[in-house]
Structures are given as C-alpha cells and as structure tokens.
N, C-alpha and C positions, 0 to 999 in steps of 0.2 A: 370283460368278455372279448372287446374288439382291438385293446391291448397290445404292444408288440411282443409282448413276453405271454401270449395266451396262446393256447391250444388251440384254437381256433384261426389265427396267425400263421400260426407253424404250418396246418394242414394245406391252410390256403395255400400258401407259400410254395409248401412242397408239390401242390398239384400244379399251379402255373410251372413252374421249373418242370416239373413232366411234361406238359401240354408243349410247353417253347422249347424246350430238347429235342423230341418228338419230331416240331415242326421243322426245326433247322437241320432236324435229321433227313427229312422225307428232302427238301429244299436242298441240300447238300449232295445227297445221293441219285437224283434226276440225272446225270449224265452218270452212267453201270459204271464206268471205269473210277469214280470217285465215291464207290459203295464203302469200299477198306477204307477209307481215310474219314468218309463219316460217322462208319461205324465209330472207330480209333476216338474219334472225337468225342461222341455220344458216351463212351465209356468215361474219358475222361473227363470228361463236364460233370458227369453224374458221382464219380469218385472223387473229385477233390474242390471242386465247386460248390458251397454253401447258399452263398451272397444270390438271390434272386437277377440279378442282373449278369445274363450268363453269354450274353451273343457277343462282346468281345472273347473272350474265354475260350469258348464252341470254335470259330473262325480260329483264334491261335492256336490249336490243338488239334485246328483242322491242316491249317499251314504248316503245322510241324510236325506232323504224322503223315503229310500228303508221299515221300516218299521213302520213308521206312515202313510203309502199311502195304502199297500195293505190293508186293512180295506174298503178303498175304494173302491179302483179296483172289489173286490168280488159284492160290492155294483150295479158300475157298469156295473160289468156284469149281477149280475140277475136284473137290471133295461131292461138292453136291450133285453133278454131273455123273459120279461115279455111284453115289446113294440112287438117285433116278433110275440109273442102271440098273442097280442093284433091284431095284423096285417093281422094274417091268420086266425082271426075269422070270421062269417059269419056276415057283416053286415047289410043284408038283401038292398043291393042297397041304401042304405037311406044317400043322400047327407049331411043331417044334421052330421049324426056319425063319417060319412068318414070326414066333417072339424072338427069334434070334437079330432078325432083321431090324424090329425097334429097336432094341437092348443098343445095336451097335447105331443105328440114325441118331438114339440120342445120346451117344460113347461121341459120336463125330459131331453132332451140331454142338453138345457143352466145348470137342476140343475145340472146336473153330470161334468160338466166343470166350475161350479160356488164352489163346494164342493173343490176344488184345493186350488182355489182362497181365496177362507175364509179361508182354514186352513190357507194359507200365510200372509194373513190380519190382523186376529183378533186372542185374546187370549180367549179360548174357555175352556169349562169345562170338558173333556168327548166329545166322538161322538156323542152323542146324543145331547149335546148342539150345536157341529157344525153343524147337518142335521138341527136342528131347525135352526138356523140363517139362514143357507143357503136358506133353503126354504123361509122364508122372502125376503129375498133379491131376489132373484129371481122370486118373485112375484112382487114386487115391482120395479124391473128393464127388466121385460120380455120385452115391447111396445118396450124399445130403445136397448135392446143387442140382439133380434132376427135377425137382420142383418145380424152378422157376418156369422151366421149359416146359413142363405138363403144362403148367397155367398158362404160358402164350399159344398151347396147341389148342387147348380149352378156348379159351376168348377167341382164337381165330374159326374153330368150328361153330360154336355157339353164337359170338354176336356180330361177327363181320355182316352175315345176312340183313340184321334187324337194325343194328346201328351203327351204321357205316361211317358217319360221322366223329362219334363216341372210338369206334376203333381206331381210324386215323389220327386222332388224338392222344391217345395213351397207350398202344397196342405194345409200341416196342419201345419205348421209355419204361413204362410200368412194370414188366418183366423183368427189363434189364438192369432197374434201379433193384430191384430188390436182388438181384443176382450177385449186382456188383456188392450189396451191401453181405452178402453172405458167404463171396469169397470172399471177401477180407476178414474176415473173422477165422477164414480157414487158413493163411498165409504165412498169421504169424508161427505155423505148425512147421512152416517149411523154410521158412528164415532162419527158424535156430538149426535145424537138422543139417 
C-alpha cells in the first residue's frame, strides 16, 4: 500500500507537487511585476515536471521566462482591466449582454492562460504571431477547456470563505494542473494541421 509504485504514492506525490507549485507560485509573484513569469513557470513545472523535487525547476523556468513573459503579463493585465470595465458598464438589465459578457470573461481568461501555454508548445515568429495562434486555439478548444475555469470560479466562491488555508494551498495549482493536462491532449490536433 505504502510502496513507491502504489496508488496511494502517486496521489500523495501528486498533491505535494500542487501544494509546493502553488506555494512558489504565490512566493514568486509577491512583487505584481513578476505575476507573468510565475505564472510562465507554474505552467511549466506542472507540464513537464514529474520528479516530486520541483524548486530547482520552478526557479529555472522562472529565470528563463522572467523576460519573454512580461510582454505578456502587461497584456494580461490591460485584458483584465478592460474585462472590469467591461463589467461596470451599464448593461441596461438586458440578460442577453450579461451571458454575452461571461461567454467572452471566460473567451479572454482561457486566452490569457492559453498564451503560456503556446509560447511553451510551439515555435512562433514574433508576438504577434503567438497572439494569433493563440487565439485560434482557443477558439477552437473553448467548449472542452472551459471546465477547468468553472471549477477555479467554483472553489473561489464556495471555499475561500471557509477555507482559507485549503485555498491558498491548491486554488491555482489544482485548476491549472488539470488544465494544462487537457490542453495537451488537445495540441496534438494542431501540431499536425
């Protein structure tokens, strides 16, 4: 049962490596201007990272995304800035605008967490060619990787309240591993094409 090849191994395994992802994530991104480069990192620790001993890894993936990320990061921040906006416009009551307004919050938070991801995937020309790919791809895989994002909106309403602890722990590890494990499954779609 307590085995290195058992179930119960694996699990542990794989929840420390969230928990310490997580951690070095929140620890990384304390100073706003190095949000992109933790992010960058967090993605890739959890994408190609098996081996439970991940804080060299994290840190090298932090130092080497530290300035091909912030290009990003600026990005999305005036995305989110411009969502807010969007937010506290006057929608006149009109149910239509208000699902039009999620449909696109969560069009724009998958791209801005899909823009990671392509950079780490594919070999691109310029930003300008990554935001294009990226926005492909994320038109093309909105229907099945809207999920993971429901569940981080879920967990942030439901248990930040009660367990504050428990959510600073896994909140954005635990989404985002399953995320990254489900765009990858979608990639190889756009590798060959």
């Amino acid at each position: 049962m307590f085995g290195i090849d058992s179930k119960f191994y694996k699990i542990a395994t794989w929840i420390y490596r969230i928990m310490l992802t997580n951690i070095l994530f929140l620890v990384a991104a304390l100073p706003i201007i190095t949000l992109a480069p933790a992010l960058a990192a967090l993605v890739n620790t959890l994408k190609h990272t098996e081996d439970p001993h991940i804080l060299k890894p994290f840190f090298r993936y932090f130092k080497k995304n530290l300035w091909s990320s912030l290009p990003l990061g600026f990005f999305n921040v005036f995305s989110g800035v411009f969502m807010m906006g969007l937010m506290q416009s006057n929608l006149s009551g009109s149910l239509t605008l208000k699902l039009l307004l999620v449909v696109f919050g969560l069009f724009l938070g998958m791209y801005n967490l899909n823009l990671y991801l392509t950079q780490m995937s594919f070999n691109y020309n310029g930003y300008f060619d990554l935001f294009r790919m990226t926005f492909v791809i994320t038109l093309m895989t909105l229907y099945k990787l809207v999920w993971p994002l429901l569940l981080f909106a879920g967990l942030c309403y439901f248990l930040m309240p009660d367990f504050a602890v428990g959510f600073y722990l896994f909140l954005i590890s635990g989404p985002m591993a399953l995320y990254v494990q489900l765009y990858q499954r979608q990639i190889p779609l756009f590798a060959t094409a």
